[in-house]
C-alpha positions as CSV (number, residue, x, y, z in Angstrom):
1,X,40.8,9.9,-92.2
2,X,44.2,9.3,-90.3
3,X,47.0,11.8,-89.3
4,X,49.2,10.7,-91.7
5,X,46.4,11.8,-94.8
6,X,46.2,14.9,-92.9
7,X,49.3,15.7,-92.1
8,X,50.4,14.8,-96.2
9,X,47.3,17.0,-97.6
10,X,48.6,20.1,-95.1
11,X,52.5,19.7,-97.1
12,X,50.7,19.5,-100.5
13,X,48.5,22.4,-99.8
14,X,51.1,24.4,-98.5
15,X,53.5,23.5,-101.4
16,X,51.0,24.8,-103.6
17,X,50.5,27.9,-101.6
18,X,54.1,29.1,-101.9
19,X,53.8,28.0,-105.9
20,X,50.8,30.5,-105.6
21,X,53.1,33.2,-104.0
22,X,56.1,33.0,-106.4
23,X,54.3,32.3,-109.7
24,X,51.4,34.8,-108.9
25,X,49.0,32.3,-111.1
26,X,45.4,33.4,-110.1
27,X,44.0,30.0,-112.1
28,X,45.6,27.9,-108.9
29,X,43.4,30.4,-106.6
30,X,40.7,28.4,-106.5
31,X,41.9,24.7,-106.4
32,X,44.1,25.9,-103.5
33,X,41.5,27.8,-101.5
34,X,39.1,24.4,-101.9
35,X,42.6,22.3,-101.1
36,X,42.9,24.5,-97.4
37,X,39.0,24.0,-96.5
38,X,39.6,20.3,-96.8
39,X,43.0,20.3,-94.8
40,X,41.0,22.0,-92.0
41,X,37.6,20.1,-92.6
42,X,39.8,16.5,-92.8
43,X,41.6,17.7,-89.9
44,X,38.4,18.4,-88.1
45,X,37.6,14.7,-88.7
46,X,40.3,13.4,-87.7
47,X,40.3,15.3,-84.2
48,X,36.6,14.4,-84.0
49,X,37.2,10.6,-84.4
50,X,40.0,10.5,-81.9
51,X,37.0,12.4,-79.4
52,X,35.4,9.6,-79.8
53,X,37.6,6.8,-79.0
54,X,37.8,8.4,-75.6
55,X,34.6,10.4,-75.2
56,X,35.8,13.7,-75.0
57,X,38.4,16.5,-76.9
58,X,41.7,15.4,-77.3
59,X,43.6,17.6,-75.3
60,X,44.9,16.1,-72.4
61,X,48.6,15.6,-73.7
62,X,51.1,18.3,-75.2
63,X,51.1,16.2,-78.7
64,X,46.9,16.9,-78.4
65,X,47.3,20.2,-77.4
66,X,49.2,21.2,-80.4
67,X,47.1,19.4,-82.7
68,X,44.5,21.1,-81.6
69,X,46.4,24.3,-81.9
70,X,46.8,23.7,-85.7
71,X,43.1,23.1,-86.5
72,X,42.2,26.0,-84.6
73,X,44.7,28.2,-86.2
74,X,43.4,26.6,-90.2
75,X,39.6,27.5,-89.0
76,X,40.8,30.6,-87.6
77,X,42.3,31.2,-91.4
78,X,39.6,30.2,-93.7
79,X,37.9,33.4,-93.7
80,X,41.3,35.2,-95.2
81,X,42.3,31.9,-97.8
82,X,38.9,33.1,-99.3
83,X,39.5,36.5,-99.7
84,X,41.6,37.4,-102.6
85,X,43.8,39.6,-101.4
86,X,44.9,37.5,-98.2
87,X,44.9,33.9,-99.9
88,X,48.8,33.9,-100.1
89,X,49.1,34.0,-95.9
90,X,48.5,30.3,-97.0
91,X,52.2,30.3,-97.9
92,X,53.4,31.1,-94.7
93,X,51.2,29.4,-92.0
94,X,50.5,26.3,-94.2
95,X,54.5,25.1,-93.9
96,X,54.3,26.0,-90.5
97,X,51.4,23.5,-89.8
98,X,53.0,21.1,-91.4
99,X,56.1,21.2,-89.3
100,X,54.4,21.2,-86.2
101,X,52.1,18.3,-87.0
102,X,55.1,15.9,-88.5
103,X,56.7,16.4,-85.1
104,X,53.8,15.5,-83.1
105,X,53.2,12.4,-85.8
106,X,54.0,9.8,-83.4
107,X,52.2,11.0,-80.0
108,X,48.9,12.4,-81.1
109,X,47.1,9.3,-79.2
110,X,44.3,9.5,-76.5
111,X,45.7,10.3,-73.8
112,X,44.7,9.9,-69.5
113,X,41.2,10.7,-68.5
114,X,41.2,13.3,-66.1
115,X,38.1,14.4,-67.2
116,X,36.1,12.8,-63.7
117,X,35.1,14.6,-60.7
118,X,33.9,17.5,-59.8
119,X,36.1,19.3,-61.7
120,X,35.7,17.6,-65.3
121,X,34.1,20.7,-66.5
122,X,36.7,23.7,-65.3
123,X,39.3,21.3,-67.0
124,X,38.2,21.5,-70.2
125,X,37.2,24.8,-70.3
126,X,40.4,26.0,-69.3
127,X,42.4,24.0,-71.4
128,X,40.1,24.8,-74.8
129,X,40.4,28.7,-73.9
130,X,43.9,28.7,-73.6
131,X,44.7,26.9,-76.7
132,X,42.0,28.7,-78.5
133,X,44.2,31.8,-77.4
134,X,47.4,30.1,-78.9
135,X,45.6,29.7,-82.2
136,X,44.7,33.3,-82.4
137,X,48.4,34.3,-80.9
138,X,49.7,31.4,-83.8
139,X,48.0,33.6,-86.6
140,X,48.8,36.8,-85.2
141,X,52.4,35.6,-85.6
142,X,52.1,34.5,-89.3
143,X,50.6,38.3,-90.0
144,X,53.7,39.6,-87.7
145,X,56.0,38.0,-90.4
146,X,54.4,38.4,-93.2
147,X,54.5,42.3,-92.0
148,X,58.1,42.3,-91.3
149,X,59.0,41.0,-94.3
150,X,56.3,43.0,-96.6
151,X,58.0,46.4,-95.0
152,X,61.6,45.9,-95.7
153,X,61.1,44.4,-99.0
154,X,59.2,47.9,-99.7
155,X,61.8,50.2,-97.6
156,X,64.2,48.4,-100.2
157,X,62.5,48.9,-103.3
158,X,62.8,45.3,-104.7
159,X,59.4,44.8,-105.4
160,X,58.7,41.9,-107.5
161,X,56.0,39.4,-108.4
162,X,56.1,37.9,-104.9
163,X,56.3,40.4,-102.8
164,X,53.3,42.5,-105.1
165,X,51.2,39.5,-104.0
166,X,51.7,40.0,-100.3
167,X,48.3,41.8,-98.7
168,X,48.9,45.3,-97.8
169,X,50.8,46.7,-94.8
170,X,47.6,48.2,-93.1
171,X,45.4,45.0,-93.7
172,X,48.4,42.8,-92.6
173,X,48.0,45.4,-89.2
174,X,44.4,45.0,-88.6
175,X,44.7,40.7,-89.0
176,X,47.5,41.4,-86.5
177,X,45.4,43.2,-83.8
178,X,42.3,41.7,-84.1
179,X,44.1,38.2,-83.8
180,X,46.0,39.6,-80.6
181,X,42.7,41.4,-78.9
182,X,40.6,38.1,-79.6
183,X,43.5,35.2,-78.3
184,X,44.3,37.5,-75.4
185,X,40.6,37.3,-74.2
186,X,40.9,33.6,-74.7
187,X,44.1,33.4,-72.1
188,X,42.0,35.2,-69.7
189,X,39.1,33.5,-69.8
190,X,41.6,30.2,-69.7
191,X,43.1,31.5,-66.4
192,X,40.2,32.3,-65.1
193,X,38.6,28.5,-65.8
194,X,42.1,27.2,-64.6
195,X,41.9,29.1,-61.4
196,X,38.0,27.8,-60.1
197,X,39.8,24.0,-61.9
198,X,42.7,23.9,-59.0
199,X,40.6,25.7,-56.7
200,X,37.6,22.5,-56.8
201,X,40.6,20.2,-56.9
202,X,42.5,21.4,-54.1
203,X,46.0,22.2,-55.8
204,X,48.1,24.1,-54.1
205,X,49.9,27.4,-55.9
206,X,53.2,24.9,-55.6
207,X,51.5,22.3,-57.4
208,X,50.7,24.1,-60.7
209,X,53.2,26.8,-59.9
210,X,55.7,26.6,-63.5
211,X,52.4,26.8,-66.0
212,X,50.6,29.6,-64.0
213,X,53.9,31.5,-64.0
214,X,54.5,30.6,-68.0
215,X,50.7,31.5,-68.2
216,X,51.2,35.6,-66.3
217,X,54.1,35.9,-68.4
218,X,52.2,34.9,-71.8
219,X,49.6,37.2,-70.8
220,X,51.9,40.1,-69.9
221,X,53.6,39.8,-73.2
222,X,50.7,40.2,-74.9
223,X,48.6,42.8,-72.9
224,X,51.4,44.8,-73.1
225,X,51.5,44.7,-76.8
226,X,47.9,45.1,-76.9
227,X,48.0,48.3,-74.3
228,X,50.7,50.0,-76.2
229,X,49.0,50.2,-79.1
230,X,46.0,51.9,-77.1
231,X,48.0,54.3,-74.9
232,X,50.5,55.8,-77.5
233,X,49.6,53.9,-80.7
234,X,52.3,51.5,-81.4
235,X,51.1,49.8,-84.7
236,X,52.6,48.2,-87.8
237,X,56.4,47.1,-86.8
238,X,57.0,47.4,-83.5
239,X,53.4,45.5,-82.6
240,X,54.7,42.5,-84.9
241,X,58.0,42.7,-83.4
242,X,56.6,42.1,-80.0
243,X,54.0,39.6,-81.3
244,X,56.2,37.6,-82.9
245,X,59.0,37.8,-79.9
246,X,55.7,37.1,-77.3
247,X,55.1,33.7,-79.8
248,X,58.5,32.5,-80.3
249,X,59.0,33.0,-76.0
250,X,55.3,31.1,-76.0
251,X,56.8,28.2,-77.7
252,X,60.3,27.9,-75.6
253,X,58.0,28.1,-72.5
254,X,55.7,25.3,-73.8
255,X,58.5,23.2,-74.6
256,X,60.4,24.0,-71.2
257,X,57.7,23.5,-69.1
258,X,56.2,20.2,-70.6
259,X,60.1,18.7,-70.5
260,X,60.9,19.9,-67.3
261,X,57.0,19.4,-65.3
262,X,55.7,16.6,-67.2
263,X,52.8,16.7,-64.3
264,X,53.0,20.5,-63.5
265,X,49.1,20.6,-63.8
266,X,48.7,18.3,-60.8
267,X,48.2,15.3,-62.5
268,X,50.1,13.0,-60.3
269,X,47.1,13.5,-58.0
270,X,44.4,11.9,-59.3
């Protein structure tokens, strides 16, 4: 299976998804919902046969890390594609995907091995936490839309086929929270992992300084969402709001700080 295969079955699938949403045709249901389990399970493949040209995840670049992003997210997303009532999120994360993966076509190669040492299991730890947390913080986004935009159309009164195919506001809320409270225990575990990582290699704060500083404010952004909704029960809107403001600021920051510190994680040591 290569990327390219993948990364063409993703754009089909999702084209079929938002023909699902518009045309509200149950008999594409099922092709569609077999269609996303082998995006994911191809994709799966594909990640697991570029393991093993190296002998371990491929996460070690930004193009890997994104990758791995996407599959986590599709996993992450099988459970609703099956239910009936959820399928058409398929619509929204589905194109998504498929941007992300056509823009990491070209780089998703193995990549250094910094996997030796001491330290080789911290590493991967931390870095398979924390983008397990962006998957979770990924799909919490695509609820936050799909929220934003199931409200308004309803405060307007235009319902129509598509939008009467959109899962309720109050399920939409509980994908949204339970996707927050899981991928912000994910970040903490992956900063806890990245701190005993530099601390068995030695790295100073100055070394590693712009991604633990992108890292707090990731965390911030979503603990506070996540704590407002406990202390004076912010729900619906105003969580997808922030959620979706937190993942856009996630994405700037990942792109800023792989452009600007290439080697912020200390790799120019090893």
């Amino acid at each position: 299976m290569t990327f390219s295969a993948v990364l063409l079955l993703y754009g089909l699938t999702g084209l079929g998804f938002i023909a699902y949403l518009f045309l509200g045709k149950e008999a594409l249901g099922l092709p569609l919902r077999i269609l996303f389990i082998a995006c994911a399970a191809f994709h799966l493949l594909f990640v697991l046969a570029l393991g093993r040209q190296t002998g371990r995840l491929p996460m070690t670049t930004p193009a890997q890390a994104i990758n791995m992003v996407v599959l986590f997210s599709s996993l992450a997303f099988i459970p609703m594609i099956l239910r009936r009532n959820t399928a058409v999120l398929g619509a929204f994360f589905l194109p998504v995907a498929t941007f992300a993966l056509a823009l990491i076509a070209p780089s998703v190669q193995p990549g250094q091995e910094i996997f030796h040492g001491t330290y080789r299991y911290w590493y991967p730890l931390h870095t398979l936490s924390v983008i397990l947390g962006e998957a979770f913080f990924m799909v919490a986004a695509i609820a936050s839309v799909v929220y934003i935009v199931h409200e308004r159309i309803i405060r307007k009164g235009s319902i129509h086929s598509a939008s009467s195919a959109l899962p309720p506001l109050a399920l939409l809320d509980s994908i949204l929270y339970a996707s927050l409270a899981l991928g912000f225990f994910a970040i903490t575990a992956g900063m806890i992992f990245g701190s005993l990582w530099a601390s068995t290699m030695g790295l100073s704060l100055s070394d590693i300084a712009p991604k633990v500083l992108a890292g707090a404010i990731m965390w911030l952004v979503f603990g506070l969402s996540l704590h407002q909704r406990f202390a004076i029960g912010w729900k619906g809107r105003r969580t997808a709001v922030i959620t979706l403001a937190g993942f856009v600021l996630m994405v700037l920051l990942f792109i800023a700080i792989n452009l600007a510190f290439p080697e912020s994680h200390g790799l120019r040591l090893m």
